[in-house]
C-alpha positions, 0 to 999 in steps of 0.5 A: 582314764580317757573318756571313750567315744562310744555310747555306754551299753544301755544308755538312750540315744537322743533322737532329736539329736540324730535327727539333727544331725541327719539334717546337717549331713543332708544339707553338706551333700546337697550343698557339694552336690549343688552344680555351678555349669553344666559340666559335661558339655564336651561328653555331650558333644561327642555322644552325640555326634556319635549317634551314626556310629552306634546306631548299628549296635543295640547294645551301643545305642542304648548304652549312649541312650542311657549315658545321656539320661544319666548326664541329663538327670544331674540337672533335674534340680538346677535345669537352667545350667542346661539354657546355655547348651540347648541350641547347640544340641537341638541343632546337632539332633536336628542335622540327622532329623532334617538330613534325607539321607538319614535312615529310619532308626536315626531319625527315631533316635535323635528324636528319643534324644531330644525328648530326654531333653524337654523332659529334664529342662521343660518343653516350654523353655525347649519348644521356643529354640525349634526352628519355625519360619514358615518354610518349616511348616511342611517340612514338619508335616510331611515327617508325619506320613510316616508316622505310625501311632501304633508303634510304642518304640517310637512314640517320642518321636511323635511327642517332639513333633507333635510340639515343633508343630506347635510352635510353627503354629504362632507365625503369624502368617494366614495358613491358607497362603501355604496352599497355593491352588489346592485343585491342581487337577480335575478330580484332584484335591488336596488337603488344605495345610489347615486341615491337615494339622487339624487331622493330625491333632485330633488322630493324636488326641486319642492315642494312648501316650504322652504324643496325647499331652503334646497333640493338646499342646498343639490344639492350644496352638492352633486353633486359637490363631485369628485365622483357624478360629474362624473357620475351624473353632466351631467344628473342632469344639462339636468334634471334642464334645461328641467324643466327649459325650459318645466315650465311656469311662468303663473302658479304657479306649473311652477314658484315653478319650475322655482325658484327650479331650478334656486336655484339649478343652482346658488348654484351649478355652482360657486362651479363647477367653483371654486371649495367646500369650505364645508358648 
């Protein structure tokens, strides 16, 4: 009589066996999950190329939103799959960024884009592919006239410039170059570069979402160049620490604050101290 396969009724199952078992099961599919490139390029390519053609279509543009999430999030465990296709897809995002003829929605669109990226490969790895010669530095600047700090829909648009100005913070050329003569006209001044990613940085410490995590990123940046710490260090500190102290924990403007604040200081007091190393 053939022995059957099926425990007798009653009989104990071994948990440690299972659970030895469980653990193989577990190791076979992240082994055959395991991923050798990214695979998906050629999709990628065409999705976003696409991004014109769907913008007129909610449904459309987030379904292309959400496909790429899905493609991005394959590579959460093994990101640097991604290193060989960064540029290209910065540089395909950046055309519709930089384009002046692109409208409004575009712009947020492929920033939204380029934020999925920085969060699955990290905005370290990301922010060094950003262009930053020194003609980049208005560009980017003047993107944020149009900025709107309040508008919850586009915050990663924020977030990505907030860190592409960063990163055009360590050229190493003196700010005050960019200016020309500031007093054009009698009567007539205007902000000087340094002031003006100054102010940037401090109006985003204060908001609400993840544009406060790059707005300290940026501080870190900026005010440690030999050129800004000069004149604009002290200031900026007295600037955090009277936040800091006028802020209160029992309400949730105060804590947003606080925790600005705080994020700035950390990021930039050990680089004051042992000097930048980049991004």
């Amino acid at each position: 009589m053939a022995l059957s396969e099926e425990p007798a009724v009653g009989a104990v199952e071994d948990p440690v066996e299972d659970r030895a078992e469980d653990a193989a099961e577990d190791a076979a599919l992240a082994c055959g999950a395991s991923l050798e490139s990214f695979g998906e390029s050629a999709e990628t390519k065409e999705l976003l190329g696409r991004l014109p053609a769907v913008l007129g279509d909610r449904a459309a543009r987030e379904g292309a939103l959400e496909r790429f999430r899905v493609i991005m999030d394959r590579y959460q465990e093994q990101p640097h799959l991604l290193d060989p296709h960064l540029e290209w897809m910065m540089n395909l995002l950046l055309e519709f960024v930089r384009d002046k003829k692109s409208p409004a929605d575009l712009v947020h669109l492929a920033f939204k884009f380029l934020y999925i990226i920085t969060k699955v490969r990290g905005y370290k790895t990301f922010l060094r592919l950003f262009p930053h010669e020194v003609a980049d530095v208005k560009p980017v600047l003047d993107m944020f006239t149009d900025q709107n700090p309040k508008d919850h829909e586009t915050w990663e648009t924020r977030y990505v410039l907030l860190l592409w100005l960063s990163v055009t913070c360590l050229i190493p050329f003196d700010f005050s170059r960019l200016d020309g003569n500031l007093h054009n006209q009698p009567g007539q001044e205007r902000v000087s570069t340094m002031d003006r990613i100054l102010q940037i940085a401090e109006s985003y410490l204060v908001v609400s979402d993840k544009a406060q995590d790059a707005a300290a990123v940026l501080v870190s940046k900026f005010v440690t160049r030999p050129d800004v710490k000069q004149k604009k260090m002290a200031s900026f500190l007295d600037w955090s620490l009277c936040t800091l102290a006028s802020s209160s924990f029992q309400t949730i403007e105060g804590v947003i604050a606080m925790d600005g604040m705080l994020q700035a200081l950390v990021n930039t007091v050990p680089v004051v101290r042992g000097g930048s190393d980049g991004v």
